[in-house]
N, C-alpha and C positions, 0 to 999 in steps of 0.2 A: 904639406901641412906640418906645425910645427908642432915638435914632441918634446917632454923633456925627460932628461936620464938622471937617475939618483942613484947615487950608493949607500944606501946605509951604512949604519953603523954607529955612531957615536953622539952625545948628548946633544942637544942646542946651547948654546951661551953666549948672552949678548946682550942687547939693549937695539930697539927699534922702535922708529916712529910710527903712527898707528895714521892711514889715510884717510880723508874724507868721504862720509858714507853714501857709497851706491844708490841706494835704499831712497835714500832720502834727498840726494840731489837728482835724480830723474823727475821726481812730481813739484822738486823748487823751480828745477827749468821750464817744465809745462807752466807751473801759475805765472810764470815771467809774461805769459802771452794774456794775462788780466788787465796788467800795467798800462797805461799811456803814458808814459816814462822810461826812461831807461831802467835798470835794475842789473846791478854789479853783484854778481854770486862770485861767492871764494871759497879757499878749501876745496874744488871740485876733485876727486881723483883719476889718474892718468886711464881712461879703461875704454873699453869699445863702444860699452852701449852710451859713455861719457857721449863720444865722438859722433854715436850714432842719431842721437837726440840732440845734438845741438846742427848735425843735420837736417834732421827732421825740421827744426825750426827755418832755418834759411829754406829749407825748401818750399815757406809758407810765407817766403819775402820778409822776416822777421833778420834786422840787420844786428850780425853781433861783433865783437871787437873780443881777440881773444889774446890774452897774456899769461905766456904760461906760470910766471910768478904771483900774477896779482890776482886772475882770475879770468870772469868772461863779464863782459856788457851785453847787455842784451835790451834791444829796443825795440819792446812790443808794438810801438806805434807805427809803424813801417808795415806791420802784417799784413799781408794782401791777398791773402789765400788759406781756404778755409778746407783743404781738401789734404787728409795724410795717405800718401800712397805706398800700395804694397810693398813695393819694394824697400821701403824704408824700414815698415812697419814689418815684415813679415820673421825681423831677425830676434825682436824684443818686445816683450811684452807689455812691456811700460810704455808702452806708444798711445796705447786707449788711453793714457792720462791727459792728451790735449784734447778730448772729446768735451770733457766740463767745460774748462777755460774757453774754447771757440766759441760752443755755445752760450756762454754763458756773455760773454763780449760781442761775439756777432751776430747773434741770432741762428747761428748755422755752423753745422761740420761735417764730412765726410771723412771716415775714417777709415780707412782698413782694420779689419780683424788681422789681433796682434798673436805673435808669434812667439817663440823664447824655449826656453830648456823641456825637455822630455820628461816630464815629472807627472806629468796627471790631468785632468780637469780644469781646468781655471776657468770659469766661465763666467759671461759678463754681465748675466743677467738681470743684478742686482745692479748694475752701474746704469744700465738701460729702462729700469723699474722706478729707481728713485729718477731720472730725471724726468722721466714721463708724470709722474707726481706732480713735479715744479712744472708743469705745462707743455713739457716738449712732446711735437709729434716725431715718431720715428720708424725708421723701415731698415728694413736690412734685404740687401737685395746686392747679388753677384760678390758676394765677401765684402761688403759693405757694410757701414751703419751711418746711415743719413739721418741726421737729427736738424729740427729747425723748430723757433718757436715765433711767435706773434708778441715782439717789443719785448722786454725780458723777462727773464724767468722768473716765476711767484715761489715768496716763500710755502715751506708745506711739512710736514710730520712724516718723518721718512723712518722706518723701520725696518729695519735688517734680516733679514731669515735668515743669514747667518753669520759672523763675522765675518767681513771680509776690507781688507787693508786699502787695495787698489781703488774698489766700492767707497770706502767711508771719503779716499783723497779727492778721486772725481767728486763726487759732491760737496766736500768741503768747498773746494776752487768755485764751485759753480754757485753755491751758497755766497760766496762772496759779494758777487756781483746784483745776485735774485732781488727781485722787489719784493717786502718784509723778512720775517724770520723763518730760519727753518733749523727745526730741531732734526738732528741724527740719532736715534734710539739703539741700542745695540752695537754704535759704534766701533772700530779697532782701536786701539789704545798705543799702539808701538810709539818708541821714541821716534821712529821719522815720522810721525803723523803729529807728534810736539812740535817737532821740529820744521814740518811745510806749517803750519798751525801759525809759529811766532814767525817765518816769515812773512805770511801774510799780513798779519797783525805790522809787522814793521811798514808792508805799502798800503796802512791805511784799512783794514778789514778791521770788522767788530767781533771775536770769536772769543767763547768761554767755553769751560767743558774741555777741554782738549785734554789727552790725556783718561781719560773716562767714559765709562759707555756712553755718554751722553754730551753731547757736542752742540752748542747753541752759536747758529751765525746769525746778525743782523744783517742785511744784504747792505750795500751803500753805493752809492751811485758812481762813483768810479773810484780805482789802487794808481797809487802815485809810484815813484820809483822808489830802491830804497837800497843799504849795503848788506849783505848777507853774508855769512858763512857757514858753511854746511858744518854738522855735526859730524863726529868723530865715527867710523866704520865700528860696527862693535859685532860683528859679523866677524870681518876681517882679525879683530882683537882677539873673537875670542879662536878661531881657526889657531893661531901661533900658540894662544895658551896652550891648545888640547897638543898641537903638535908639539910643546916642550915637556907636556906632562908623558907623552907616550915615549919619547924618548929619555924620559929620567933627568931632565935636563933643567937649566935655570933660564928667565927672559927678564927682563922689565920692557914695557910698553909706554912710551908717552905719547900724551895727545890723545887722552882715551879716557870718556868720562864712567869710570866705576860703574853706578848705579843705572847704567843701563844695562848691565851685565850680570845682573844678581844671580836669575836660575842657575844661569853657566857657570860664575862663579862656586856657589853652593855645589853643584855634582863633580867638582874641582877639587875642591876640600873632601867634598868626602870621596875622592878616590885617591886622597893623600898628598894632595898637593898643599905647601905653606905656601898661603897669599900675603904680603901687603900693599895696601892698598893707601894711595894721596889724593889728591883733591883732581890729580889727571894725569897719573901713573899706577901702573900695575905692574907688582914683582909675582913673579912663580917659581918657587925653587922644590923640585920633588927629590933634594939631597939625594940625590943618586938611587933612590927608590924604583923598584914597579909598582906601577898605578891599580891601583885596587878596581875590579869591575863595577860599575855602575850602573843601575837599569832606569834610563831614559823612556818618557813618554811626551809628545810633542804636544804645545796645546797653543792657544792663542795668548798675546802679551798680557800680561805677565807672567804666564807659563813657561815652558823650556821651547825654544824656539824651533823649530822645522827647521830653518836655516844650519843648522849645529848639528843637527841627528847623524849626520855621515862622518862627520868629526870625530863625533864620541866614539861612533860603530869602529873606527877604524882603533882607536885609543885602547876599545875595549877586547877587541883582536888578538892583543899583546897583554892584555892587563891578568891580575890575580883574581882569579873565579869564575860564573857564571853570571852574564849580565841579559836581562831582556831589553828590549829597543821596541816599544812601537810607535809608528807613525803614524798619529789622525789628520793629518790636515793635505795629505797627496799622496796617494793610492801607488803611484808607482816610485817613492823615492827612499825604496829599499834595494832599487837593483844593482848599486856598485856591489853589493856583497857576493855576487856572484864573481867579478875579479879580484876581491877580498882573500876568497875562497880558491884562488888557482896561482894566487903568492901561499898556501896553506892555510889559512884562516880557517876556523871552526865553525861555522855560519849555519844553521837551517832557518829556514823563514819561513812560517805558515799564515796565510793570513794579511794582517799588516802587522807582525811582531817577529822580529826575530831574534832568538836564542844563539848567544854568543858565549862559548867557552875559550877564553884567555891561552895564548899558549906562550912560549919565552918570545920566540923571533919570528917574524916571517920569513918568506924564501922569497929573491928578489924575481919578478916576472914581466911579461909586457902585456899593458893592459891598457884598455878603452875606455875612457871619459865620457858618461850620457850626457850631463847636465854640471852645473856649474860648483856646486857643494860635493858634489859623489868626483869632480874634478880634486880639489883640495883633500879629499880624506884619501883620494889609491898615491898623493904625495907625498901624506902623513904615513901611511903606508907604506910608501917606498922606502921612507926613513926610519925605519923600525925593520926593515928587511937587512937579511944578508944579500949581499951581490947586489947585483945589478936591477934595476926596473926602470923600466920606457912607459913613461906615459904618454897615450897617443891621444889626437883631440884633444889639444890645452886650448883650442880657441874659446871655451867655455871656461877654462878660467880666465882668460881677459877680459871676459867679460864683468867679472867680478871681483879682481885681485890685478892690484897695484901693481907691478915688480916684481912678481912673489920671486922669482928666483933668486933677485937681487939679494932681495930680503933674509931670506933662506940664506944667503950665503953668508951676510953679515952676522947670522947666526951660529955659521960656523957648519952648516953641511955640504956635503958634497953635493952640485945638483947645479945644470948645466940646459941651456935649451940649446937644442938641434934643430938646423931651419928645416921645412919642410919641400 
């Protein structure tokens, strides 16, 4: 199993390009399977669950052509199998996003119950709720969810009990296809839900609202093929920020659109970081500063994103003061602060809030990766330590990060992977 080793010590400085986002190309490749067309996605990033989901697809007879410069082709019309199995499924959780699309084109899907990072809850019952609405019967049975409906799905007035991201994408894709309209109430609002939103819209889908808690699709009788490129990782963008702000250091980022980054940005600024900011770059320079503590509370988009909170946790580790952290939106994704806390971090956590007091350095240690975010902050971490630190279980960041070591070096730290 492959680990990686850092040495702390000294600032970031550089200039790196920002990949194409995760997030947002896993639910572009599920809607590919809407199409009777080909569909050319670009931008995709180099990552596991990239690889893992466009397996998924060929393993449903869905033929794709892959270039690693230009992108992937992907030819929904070849589909011949409506069944996603465990072992595909069992690694990511983004896998219940071809549940819509199957059904929502074939009449029918089996799916395995999806799998992914140790972080909490994520349950699908709102994905399984609203499609029952638009007609479909369904069962779940032996880790299964079999879904089938009678000719296609009806439009219907779907409302949320709570936001939920993966919830509002399944039924977008599947609104797609539905005969008349169906309004989404409650909807998730993130840029990758803009973002599968306009590529739909480019194969031919009728969608307003996007963006908004209220999301309006006309169904239409069938999506053509179309060119796409995925949006910019702002996950990934903002992970380097906090990591150049924790180490005192300077970055620019291109290939990164701003205003998707605003929370992040703002608790940036105020823990002393000077931004500027172009039309698709972002500078950080915290002039050799320590980062002031910030107290962090996770919420839904437009809020301070979940994704981030480990980031900051570790930022604030090191940073000037007393910072709180609480997580609302996953019950367990405070637990890296326990390896936080055995490089010397100041951590208690009661609750879902934890009380962070700032100290100069950490002490470099070897430490264990649960999940894919609490992955990138014990790396931010490592790079804010004296000595040595092994992070073990990085295959949770491939899942989510491009090269990072690459990355990381061209920024100028020390930090090396070790095969496993």
């Amino acid at each position: 199993m492959d680990k990686l080793l850092i040495r702390g010590g000294g600032p970031l400085d550089g200039t790196i390009r920002v990949s194409g986002s995760k997030n947002a190309a896993l639910p572009i490749l599920a809607a590919t399977l809407l199409a009777s067309e080909p569909v050319v996605v670009r931008n995709l990033p180099h990552l596991h669950d990239i690889t893992t989901m466009i397996a998924l697809l060929r393993s449903m007879g869905t033929e794709l052509i892959v270039d690693e410069t230009l992108g992937v082709e992907i030819n929904g019309a070849t589909t011949n199998c409506t069944t996603a199995p465990y072992e595909l499924v069992k690694t990511m959780r983004a896998s219940i996003l071809v549940l819509g699309p199957l059904l929502a084109r074939f009449g029918h899907a089996r799916v395995s119950f999806p799998g992914g990072c140790a972080i909490g809850s994520r349950p699908v019952d709102q994905h399984l709720q609203g499609l029952e609405a638009m007609g479909a019967k369904i069962d779940v049975d032996e880790g299964y969810i079999t879904a089938r409906c009678e000719g296609r799905l009806k439009g219907a007035h779907v409302f949320f009990d709570m936001v939920t991201v993966g919830g509002t994408e399944n039924l977008l894709m599947a609104a797609a296809l539905a005969d008349g309209q169906t309004i989404l109430e409650n909807a998730a609002r993130e840029p990758e839900i803009v973002d599968l939103a306009e590529c739909l819209i480019a194969m031919g889908a009728k969608i307003s609202g996007h963006g908004s808690a209220t999301i309006v699709v006309d169904g239409v009788d069938r999506l053509h093929g179309c060119d796409y490129s995925v949006m910019p990782d702002r996950i990934e963008a903002g992970t380097y920020l906090v990591a150049a702000a924790a180490t005192r250091g300077r970055i620019t980022l291109k290939d990164i659109a701003p205003h998707t980054l605003e929370s992040v940005l703002a608790k940036l600024e105020d823990a002393g970081a000077v931004l500027t900011l172009e039309d698709n770059t972002i500078s950080l320079d915290m002039q050799g500063r320590r980062p002031k503590s910030v107290n962090i509370k996770t919420l839904p988009y437009p809020g301070f994103p979940t994704d981030m909170q480990a980031q900051f946790t570790a930022m604030n580790a090191v940073a000037e003061g007393v910072a709180h952290v609480t997580e609302t939106i996953f019950e367990n994704r405070l637990i890296q602060t326990h390896e936080m806390n055995r490089m010397g971090a100041k951590i208690s956590v009661e609750g879902n809030t934890a009380m962070i007091t700032g100290i100069d350095r950490l002490k470099g240690a070897p430490v264990m990766a649960s999940d894919l975010r609490a992955s990138a902050s014990l790396v931010i971490a490592g790079l804010v330590a004296d000595g040595e630190t092994l992070v073990d279980r990085i295959y949770h960041i491939d899942r989510g990060y491009e090269c990072i070591e690459e990355k990381f070096l061209a920024l100028g730290a020390d930090i090396r992977r070790l095969a496993g």
